[in-house]
C-alpha positions as CSV (number, residue, x, y, z in Angstrom):
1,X,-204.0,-47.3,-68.5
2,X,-200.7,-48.6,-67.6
3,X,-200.3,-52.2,-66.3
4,X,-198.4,-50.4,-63.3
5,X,-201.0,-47.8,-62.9
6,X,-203.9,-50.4,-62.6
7,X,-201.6,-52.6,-59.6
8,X,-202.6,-49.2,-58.2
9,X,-206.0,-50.3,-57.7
10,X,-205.0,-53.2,-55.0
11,X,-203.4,-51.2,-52.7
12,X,-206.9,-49.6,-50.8
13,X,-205.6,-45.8,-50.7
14,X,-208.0,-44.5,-48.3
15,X,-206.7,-40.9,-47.6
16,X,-208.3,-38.1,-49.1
17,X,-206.5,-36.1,-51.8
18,X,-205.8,-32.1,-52.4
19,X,-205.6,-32.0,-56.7
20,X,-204.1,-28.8,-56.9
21,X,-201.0,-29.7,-55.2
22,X,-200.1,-32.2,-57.6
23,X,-201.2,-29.5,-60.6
24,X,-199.1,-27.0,-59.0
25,X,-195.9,-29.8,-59.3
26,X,-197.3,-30.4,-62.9
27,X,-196.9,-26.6,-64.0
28,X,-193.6,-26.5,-62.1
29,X,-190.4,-24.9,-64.3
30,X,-188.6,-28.1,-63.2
31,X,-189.2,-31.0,-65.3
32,X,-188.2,-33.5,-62.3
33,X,-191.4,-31.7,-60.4
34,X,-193.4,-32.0,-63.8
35,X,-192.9,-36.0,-63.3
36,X,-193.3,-36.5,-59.8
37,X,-196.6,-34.2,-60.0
38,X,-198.7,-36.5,-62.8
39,X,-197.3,-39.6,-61.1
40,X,-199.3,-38.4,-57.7
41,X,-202.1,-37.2,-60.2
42,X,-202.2,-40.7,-61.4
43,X,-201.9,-42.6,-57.9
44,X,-204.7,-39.9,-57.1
45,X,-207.1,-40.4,-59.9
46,X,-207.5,-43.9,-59.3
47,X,-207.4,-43.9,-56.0
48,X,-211.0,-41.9,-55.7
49,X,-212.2,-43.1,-59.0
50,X,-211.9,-46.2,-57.8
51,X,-213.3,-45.9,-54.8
52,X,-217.1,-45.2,-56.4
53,X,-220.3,-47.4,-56.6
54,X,-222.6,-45.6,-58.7
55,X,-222.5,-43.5,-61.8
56,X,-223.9,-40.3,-60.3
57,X,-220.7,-40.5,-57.9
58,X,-218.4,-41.5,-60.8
59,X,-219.6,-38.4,-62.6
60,X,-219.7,-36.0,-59.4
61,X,-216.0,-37.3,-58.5
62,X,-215.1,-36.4,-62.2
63,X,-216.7,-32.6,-61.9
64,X,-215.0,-32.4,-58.7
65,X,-211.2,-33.1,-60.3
66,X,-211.9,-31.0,-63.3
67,X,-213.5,-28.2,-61.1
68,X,-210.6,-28.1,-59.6
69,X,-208.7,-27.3,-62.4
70,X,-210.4,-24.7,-63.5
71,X,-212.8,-26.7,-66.1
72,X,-216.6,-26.7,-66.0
73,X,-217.9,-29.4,-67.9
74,X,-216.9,-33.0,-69.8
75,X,-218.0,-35.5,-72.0
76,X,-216.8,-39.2,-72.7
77,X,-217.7,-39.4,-76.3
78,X,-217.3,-43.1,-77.6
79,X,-217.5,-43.9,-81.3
80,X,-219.2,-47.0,-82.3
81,X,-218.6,-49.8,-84.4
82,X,-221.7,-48.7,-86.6
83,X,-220.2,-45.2,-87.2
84,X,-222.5,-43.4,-84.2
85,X,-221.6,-42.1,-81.2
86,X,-222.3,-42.5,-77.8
87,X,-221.6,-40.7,-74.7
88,X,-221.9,-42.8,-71.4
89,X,-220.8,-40.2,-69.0
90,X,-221.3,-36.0,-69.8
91,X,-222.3,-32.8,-68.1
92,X,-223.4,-31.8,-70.9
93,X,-227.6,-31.8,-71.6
94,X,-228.7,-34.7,-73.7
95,X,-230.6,-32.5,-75.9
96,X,-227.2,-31.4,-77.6
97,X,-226.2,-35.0,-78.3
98,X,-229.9,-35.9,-79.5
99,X,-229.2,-32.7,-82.0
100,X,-225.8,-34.3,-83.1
101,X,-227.0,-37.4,-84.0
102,X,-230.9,-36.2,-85.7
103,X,-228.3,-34.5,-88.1
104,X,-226.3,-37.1,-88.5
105,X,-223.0,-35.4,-88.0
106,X,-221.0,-38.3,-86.7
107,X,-220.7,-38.7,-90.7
108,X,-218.3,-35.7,-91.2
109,X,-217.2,-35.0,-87.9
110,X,-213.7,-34.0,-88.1
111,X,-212.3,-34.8,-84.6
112,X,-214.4,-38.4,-85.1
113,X,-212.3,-38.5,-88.4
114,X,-208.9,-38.2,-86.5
115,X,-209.5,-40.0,-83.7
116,X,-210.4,-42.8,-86.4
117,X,-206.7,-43.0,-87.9
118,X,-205.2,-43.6,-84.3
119,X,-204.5,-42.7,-81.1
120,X,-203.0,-39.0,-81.7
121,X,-201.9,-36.4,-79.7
122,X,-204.4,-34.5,-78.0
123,X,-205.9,-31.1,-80.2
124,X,-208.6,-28.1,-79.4
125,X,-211.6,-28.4,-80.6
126,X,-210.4,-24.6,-82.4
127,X,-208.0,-26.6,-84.5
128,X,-211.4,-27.5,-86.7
129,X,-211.7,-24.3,-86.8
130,X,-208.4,-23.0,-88.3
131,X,-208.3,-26.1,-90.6
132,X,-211.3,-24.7,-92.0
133,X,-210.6,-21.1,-92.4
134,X,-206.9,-21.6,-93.8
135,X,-208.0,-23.9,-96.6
136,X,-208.6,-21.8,-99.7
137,X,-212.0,-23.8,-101.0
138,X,-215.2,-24.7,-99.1
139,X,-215.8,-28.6,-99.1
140,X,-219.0,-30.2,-97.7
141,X,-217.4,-31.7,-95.5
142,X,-216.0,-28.7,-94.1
143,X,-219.5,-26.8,-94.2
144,X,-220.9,-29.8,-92.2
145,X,-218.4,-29.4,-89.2
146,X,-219.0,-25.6,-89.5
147,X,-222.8,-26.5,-88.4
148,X,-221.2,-29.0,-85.9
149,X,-219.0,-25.8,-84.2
150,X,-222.6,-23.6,-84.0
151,X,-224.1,-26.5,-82.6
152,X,-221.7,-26.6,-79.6
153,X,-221.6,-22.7,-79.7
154,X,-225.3,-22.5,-79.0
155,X,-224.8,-24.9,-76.1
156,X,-222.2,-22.5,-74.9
157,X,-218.6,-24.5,-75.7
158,X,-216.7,-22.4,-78.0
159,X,-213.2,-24.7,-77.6
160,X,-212.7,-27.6,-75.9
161,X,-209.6,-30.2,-75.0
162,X,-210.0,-33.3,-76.7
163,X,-208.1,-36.0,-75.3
164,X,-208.2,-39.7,-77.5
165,X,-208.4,-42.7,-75.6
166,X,-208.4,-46.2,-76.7
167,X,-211.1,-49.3,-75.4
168,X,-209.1,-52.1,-73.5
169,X,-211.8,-54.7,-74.2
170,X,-213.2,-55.9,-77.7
171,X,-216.7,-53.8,-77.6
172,X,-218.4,-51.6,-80.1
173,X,-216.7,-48.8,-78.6
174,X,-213.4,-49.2,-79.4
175,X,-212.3,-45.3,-79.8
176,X,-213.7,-42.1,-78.0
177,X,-212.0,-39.0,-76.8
178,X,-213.0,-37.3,-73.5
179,X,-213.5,-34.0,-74.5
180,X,-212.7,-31.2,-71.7
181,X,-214.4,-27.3,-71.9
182,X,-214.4,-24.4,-69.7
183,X,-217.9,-22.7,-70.6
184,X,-217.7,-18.3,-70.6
185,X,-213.7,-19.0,-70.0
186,X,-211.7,-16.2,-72.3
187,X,-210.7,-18.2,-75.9
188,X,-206.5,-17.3,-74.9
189,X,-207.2,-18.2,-71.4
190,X,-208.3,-21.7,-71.9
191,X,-205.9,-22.7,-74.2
192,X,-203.3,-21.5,-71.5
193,X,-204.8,-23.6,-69.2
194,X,-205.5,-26.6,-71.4
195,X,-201.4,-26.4,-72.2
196,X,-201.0,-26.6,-68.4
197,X,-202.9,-29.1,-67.7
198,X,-202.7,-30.9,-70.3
199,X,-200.2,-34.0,-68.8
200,X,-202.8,-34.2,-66.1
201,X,-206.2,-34.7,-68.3
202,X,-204.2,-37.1,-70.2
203,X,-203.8,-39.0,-67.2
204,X,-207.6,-38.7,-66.4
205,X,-208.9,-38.7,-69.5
206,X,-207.3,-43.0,-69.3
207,X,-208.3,-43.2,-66.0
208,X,-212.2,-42.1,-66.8
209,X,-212.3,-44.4,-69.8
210,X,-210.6,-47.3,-68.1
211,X,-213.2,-47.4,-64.6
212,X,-216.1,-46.7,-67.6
213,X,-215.2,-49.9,-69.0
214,X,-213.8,-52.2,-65.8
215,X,-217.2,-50.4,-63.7
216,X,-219.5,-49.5,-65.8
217,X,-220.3,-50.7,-68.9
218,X,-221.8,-53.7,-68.1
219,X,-224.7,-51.9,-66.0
220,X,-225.7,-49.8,-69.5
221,X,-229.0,-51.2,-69.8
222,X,-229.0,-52.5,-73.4
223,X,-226.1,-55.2,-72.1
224,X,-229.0,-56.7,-70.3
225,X,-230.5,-58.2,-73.9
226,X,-230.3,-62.0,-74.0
227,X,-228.0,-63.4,-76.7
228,X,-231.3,-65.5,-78.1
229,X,-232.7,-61.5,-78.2
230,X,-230.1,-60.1,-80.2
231,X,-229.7,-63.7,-82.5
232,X,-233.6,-62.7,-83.4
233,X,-233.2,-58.9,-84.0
234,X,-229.6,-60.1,-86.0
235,X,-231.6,-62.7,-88.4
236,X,-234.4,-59.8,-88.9
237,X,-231.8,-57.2,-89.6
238,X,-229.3,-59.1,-91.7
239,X,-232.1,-60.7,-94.0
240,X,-234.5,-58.1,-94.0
241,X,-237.1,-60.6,-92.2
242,X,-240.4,-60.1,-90.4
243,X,-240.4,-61.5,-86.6
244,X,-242.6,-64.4,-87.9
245,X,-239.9,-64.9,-90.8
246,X,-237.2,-64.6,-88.4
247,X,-238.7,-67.3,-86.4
248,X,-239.1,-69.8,-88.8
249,X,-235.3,-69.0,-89.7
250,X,-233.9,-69.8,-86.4
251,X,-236.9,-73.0,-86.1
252,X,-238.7,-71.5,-82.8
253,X,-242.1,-70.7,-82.0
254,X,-243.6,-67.0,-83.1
255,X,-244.1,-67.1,-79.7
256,X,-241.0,-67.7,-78.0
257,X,-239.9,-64.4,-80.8
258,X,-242.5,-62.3,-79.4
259,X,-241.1,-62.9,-75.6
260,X,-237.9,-62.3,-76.9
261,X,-239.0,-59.1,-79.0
262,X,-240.8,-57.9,-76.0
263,X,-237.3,-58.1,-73.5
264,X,-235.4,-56.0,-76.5
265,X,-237.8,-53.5,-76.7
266,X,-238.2,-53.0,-73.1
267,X,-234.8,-52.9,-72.6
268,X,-233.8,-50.7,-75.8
269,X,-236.7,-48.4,-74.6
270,X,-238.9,-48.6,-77.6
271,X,-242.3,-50.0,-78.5
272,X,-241.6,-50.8,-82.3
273,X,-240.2,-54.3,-83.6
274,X,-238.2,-52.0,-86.4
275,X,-236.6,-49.4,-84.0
276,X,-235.6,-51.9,-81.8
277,X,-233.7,-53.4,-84.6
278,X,-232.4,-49.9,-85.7
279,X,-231.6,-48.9,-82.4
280,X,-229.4,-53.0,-82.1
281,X,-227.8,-51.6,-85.3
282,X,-226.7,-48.2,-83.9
283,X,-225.0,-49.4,-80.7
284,X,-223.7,-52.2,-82.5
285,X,-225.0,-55.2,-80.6
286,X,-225.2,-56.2,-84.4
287,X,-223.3,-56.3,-86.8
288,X,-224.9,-56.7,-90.6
């Protein structure tokens, strides 16, 4: 996001907004009306973005702009620094994303792969697709992302608009894409309408990532683990230690490790010393 578009955020807009008018201006023949009409969009997107407290209103506020549109469901899909992914703020059911990673896709994922070299232009998630089918041999890499594509097919998204944004802070998740579908929407229909829109969910697809970060990122619950936590579950992890090991390493009491083992795995949502460690490892509060 802009330097300009964030001096947005000062100004207390407090009057409701109509989205179409400004997608209408963004699918205008003229390219003057083009301008003006993601300009509003971005004044607009901020301005109610901005304006939530919670996350169940961030997300509603999102499904209301893309509704509006024409699109039925998103995901903010952020790659880590550990080569996983995470995705803070979806429609989509968590049972897809708990598939994704059991398989360990994130591995051979082509769109993770691209997103990896740079911010690029936005693609369709078809693109994989017709990568795969034009090239004259079979790879594994290409069978992998062939189960990825029935994997989302089961769950009903046969293309999607991926958008890549970039972090603004220094965190594990320093790439992601905000990935845009239109579920039981015609194959030739949505890319029409991803093409039209596209100016616009570039312009929200910053915005989302940018109030994720500023608003909520800090409230995910495994930020809440003390630095003295995730020095113990670092020491175990990097030296292949027990806790009692551990403690003698960093010269405190196998007591004072068990407090801070117990506040990790409360707070990572796990009941075993070695998951909690894994599960440091896959969000990248640790780096080995």
């Amino acid at each position: 996001m802009t330097l300009q578009c964030q001096s947005l955020l000062k100004m207390g807009y407090q009057k409701p907004v109509n989205f179409l008018e400004a997608g209408e201006l963004v699918i205008s023949e003229d390219a003057d009306d083009q301008t003006l009409g993601i300009l509003i969009s971005q004044i607009d997107y901020i301005r109610n973005l901005s304006s939530v407290e919670t996350v169940e209103e961030f997300h509603a506020e999102i499904m209301q702009i893309l509704t509006g549109l024409g699109f039925s469901d998103y995901a903010l899909i952020c790659k880590t620094g550990v080569g996983t992914i995470e995705a803070p703020h979806s429609s989509l059911p968590d049972e897809l994303f708990k598939a994704y990673e059991d398989e360990g896709y994130c591995r051979f994922d082509m769109v993770l792969d691209y997103i990896h070299c740079g911010i690029g232009d936005p693609i369709l998630l078809s693109m994989v697709t017709d990568t795969i089918k034009s090239s004259p041999v079979m790879t594994y890499t290409f069978k992998k992302n062939e189960e990825i594509l029935e994997l989302y097919n089961s769950y009903g998204v046969s293309n999607a608009y991926i958008i890549p944004v970039r972090s603004t802070k220094k965190f594990s998740q320093d790439r992601g894409v905000l990935t845009v579908m239109a579920i039981g929407m015609d194959d030739a229909e949505f890319r029409v309408k991803a093409k039209r829109y596209g100016p616009l969910l570039k312009v929200l697809a910053d915005a989302i990532s940018f109030f994720n970060e500023q608003r909520f990122n800090h409230i995910r619950p495994e930020n809440e683990i003390k630095p003295k936590a995730l020095r113990l579950l670092s020491t175990m992890a990097k030296f292949d230690l027990s806790l009692a090991e551990a403690a003698d390493d960093l010269c405190i009491s196998l007591d004072t490790a068990n407090k801070h083992m117990a506040l990790a795995k409360k707070t990572l949502g796990t009941g075993s010393q070695a998951h909690a460690v894994y599960l440091a490892i896959r969000k990248g509060l640790i780096q080995l």
